[in-house]
C-alpha positions as CSV (number, residue, x, y, z in Angstrom):
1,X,25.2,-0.8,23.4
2,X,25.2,-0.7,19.9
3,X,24.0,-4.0,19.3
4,X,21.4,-4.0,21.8
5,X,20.0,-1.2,19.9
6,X,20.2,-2.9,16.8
7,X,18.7,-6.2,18.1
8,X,16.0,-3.8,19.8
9,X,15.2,-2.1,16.3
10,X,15.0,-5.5,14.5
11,X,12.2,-6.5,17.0
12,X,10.0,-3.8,16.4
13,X,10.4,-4.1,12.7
14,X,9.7,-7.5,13.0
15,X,6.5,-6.6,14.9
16,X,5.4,-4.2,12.4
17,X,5.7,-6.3,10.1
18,X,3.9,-9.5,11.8
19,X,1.0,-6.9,12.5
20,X,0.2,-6.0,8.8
21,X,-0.3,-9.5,8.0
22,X,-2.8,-11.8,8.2
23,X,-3.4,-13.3,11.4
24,X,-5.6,-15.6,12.4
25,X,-9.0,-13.9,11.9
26,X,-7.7,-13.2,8.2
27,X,-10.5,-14.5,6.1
28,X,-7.4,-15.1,3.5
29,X,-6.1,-18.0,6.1
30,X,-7.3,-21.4,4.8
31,X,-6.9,-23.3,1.4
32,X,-7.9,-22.2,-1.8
33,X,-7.8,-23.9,-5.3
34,X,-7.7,-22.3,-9.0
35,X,-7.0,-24.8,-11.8
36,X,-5.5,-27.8,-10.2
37,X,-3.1,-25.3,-7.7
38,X,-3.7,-24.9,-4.1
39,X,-3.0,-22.1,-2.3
40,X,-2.6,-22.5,1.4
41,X,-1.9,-19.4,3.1
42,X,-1.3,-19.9,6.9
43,X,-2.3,-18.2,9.8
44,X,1.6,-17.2,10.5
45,X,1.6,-15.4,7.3
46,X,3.6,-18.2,5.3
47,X,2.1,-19.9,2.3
48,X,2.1,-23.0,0.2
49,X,1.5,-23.3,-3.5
50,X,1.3,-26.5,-4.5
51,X,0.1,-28.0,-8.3
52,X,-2.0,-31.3,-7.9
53,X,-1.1,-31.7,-3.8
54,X,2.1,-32.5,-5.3
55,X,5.2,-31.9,-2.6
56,X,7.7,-31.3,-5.6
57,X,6.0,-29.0,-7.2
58,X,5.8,-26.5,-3.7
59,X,6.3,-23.3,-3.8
60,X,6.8,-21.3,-0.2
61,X,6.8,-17.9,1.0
62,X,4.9,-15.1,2.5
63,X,2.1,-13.1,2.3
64,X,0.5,-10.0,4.3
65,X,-3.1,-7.4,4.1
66,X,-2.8,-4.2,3.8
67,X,-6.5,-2.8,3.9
68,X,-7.9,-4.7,1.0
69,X,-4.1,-5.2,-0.6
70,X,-2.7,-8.9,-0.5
71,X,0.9,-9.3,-0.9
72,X,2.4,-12.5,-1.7
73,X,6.1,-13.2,-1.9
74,X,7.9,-17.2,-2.6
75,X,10.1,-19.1,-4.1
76,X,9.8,-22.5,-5.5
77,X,12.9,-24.6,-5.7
78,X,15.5,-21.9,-4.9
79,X,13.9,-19.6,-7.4
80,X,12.4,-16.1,-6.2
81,X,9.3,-14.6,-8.0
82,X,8.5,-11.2,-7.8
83,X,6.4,-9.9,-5.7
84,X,2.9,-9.8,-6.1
85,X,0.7,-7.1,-5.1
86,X,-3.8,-7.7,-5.7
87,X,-6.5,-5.9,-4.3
88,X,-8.6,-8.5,-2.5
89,X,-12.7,-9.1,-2.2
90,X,-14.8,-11.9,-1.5
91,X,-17.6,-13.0,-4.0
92,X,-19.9,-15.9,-3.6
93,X,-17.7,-17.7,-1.0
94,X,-14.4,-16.9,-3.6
95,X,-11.4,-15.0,-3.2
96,X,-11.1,-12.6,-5.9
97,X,-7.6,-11.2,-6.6
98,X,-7.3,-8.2,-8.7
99,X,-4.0,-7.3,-10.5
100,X,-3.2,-3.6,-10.9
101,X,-4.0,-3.8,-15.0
102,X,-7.6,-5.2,-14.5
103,X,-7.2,-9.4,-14.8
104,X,-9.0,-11.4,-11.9
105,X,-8.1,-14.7,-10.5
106,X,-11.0,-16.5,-8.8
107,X,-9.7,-18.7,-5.7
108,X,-12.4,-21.1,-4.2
109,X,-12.2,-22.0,-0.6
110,X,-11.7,-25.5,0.1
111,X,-10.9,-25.5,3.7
C-alpha cells in the first residue's frame, strides 16, 4: 500500500510540475540564437543549447514559466550548471531575458 501511495504521489508531482512549464502554446517554444548559440527550447519542456549547430558542443536540460519567470536548468557533457532564473518579455519579435541584477540577453527567433 505504501508504494502505491508513493507511486501515486510521484504522479501528481510530476503533473504539477509538467503544468508550470511551457507547453505548446509557450511563445518560449521554438529556436532562438544570441552570438553564434542556439537555444532550442521544446515544447515538452526540454532544451538544446548548441554553439555553431555544433552536436559536441550541446548542452541539454529543462526549462519551465512561471508567470513571466523562465527557468532553465542543463548540463553539457556531464557537467550541471546552476540554475537559471530571468524574468521574460518579448520586444520586437526578441526574447528578452532579464537576470535578477539588471543584465539583459536578447534572443532572436529563428524558427
Amino acid at each position: 500500500m505504501k508504494r502505491v501511495l508513493l507511486v501515486a504521489f510521484l504522479l501528481i508531482i510530476v503533473a504539477l510540475l509538467v503544468g508550470c512549464g511551457g507547453g505548446e502554446n509557450s511563445p518560449v517554444v521554438g529556436v532562438w540564437e544570441r552570438d553564434n548559440w542556439l537555444y532550442e527550447f521544446n515544447s515538452d519542456g526540454t532544451i538544446v543549447v548548441t554553439l555553431n549547430e555544433n552536436a559536441n558542443s550541446a548542452g541539454t536540460g529543462t526549462w519551465s514559466v512561471n508567470d513571466n519567470r523562465l527557468t532553465l536548468s542543463r548540463t553539457n557533457q556531464g557537467v550541471w550548471f546552476p540554475v537559471n532564473s530571468y524574468t521574460f518579455s518579448f520586444r520586437d519579435g526578441s526574447l528578452i531575458l532579464r537576470e535578477q541584477w539588471g543584465d539583459e540577453m536578447t534572443l532572436t527567433r529563428v524558427e
